[in-house]
N, C-alpha and C positions, 0 to 999 in steps of 0.2 A: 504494500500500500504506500505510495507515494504518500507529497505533501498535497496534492491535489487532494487526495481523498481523503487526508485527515483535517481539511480545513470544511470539506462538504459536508463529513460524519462530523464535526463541531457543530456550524451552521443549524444542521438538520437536528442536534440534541437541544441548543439553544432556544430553536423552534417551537419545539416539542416541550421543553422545560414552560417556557414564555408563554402558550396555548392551556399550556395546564394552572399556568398561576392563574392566569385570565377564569379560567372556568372555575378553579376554587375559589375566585375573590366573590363572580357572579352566584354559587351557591350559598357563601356565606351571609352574601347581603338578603336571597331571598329567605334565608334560612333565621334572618334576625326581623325580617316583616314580620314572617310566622310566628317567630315568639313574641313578637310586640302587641303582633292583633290577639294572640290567643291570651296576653295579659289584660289587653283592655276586655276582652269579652268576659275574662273572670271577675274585673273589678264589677261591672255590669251589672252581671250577676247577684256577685256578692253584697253589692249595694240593695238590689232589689231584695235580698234574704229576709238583711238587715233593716228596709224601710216595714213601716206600720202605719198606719191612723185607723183612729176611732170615731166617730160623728158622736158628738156628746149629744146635741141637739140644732132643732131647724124651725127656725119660729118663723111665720108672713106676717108682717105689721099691714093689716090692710086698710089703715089712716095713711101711711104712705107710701103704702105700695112696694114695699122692697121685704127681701128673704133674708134671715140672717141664719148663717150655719157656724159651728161652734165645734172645733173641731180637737182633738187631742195626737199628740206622735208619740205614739204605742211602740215606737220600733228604737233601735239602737244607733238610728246616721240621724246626724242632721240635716235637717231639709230647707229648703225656700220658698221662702211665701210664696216668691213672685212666679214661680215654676206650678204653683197647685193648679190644677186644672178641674174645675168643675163643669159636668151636666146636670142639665135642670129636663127630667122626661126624657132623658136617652141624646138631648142637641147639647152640641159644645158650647159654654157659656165663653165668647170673648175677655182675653184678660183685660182688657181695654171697660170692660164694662159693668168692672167688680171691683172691690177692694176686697186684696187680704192681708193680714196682720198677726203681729204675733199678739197675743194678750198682757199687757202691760205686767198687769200682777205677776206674771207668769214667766214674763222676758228676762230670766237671771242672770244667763252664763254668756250668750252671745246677743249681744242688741238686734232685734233685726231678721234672725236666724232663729227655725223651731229645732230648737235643740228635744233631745228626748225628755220626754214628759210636759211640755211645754203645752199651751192651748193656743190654737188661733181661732180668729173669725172672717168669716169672707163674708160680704156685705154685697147685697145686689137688686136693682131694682128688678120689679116685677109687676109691671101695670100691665094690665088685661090679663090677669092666671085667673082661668075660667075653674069656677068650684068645684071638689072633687078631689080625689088624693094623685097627691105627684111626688115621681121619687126625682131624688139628687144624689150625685154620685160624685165624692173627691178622690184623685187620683195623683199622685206624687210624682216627681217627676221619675222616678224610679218605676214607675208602672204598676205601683200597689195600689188597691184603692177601696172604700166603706159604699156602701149604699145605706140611704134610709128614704121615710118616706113621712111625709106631710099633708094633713088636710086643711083644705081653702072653703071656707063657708059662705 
């Protein structure tokens, strides 16, 4: 084997070496998505275990026409008001078109934030709720969620 051939048989190992980093670096990167996504899906998860609520109660003031629900976090994460999602009869109540809050009394450890055991209220008008019972339904942002159900006279 001349020098001819030991500089092609180089070339062609360099090649070959080069082609193989390349393809370890591309498995590695897809190989760290997969652990990334399958951590956020656990956290996901784990969140959702961990949320709770309980509807303490749901009063219709119908001098003014608005729902008040009263809500407690039964679970072990904390959650955010501004994420609670309620229906009123199975339709999405816009957040644009509620208040909710944490319960003053109750607001100890984080201002702001339903820490666990904590109480909120979400406050909502309700003009024209035709008489009859209607249920509501809060939902966290973690995808737990209470039903209960109220009559309008």
């Amino acid at each position: 084997m001349g020098f001819d051939g030991v500089i092609s048989t180089m070339i062609i190992f360099i090649a070959v070496v080069g082609i193989t980093v390349l393809a370890v670096t591309s498995f590695k990167a897809i190989a760290d998505q997969s652990v990334s996504a399958m951590e956020e899906r656990s956290n996901v998860l784990n969140n959702r275990i961990k949320s709770d609520i309980t509807i303490l109660s749901v009063a219709f003031n119908s001098t003014h026409e608005n729902i008040t629900v009263t809500f407690q976090n039964t679970g072990k994460i904390k959650l955010d008001p501004e994420t609670i999602d309620l229906f009123l009869n199975g339709y999405f109540v816009s957040r644009n078109s509620r208040v909710c809050f944490v319960e003053p009394s109750t607001d100890t450890l984080n201002p702001g934030i339903l820490d666990p055991s904590e109480v909120a209220i979400i406050e909502m008008p309700a003009a024209n709720l035709s008489s009859g019972t209607h249920r509501i339904k809060v939902t966290t942002q973690y995808g737990s969620s209470h039903e209960d159900s109220f009559s309008v006279e």
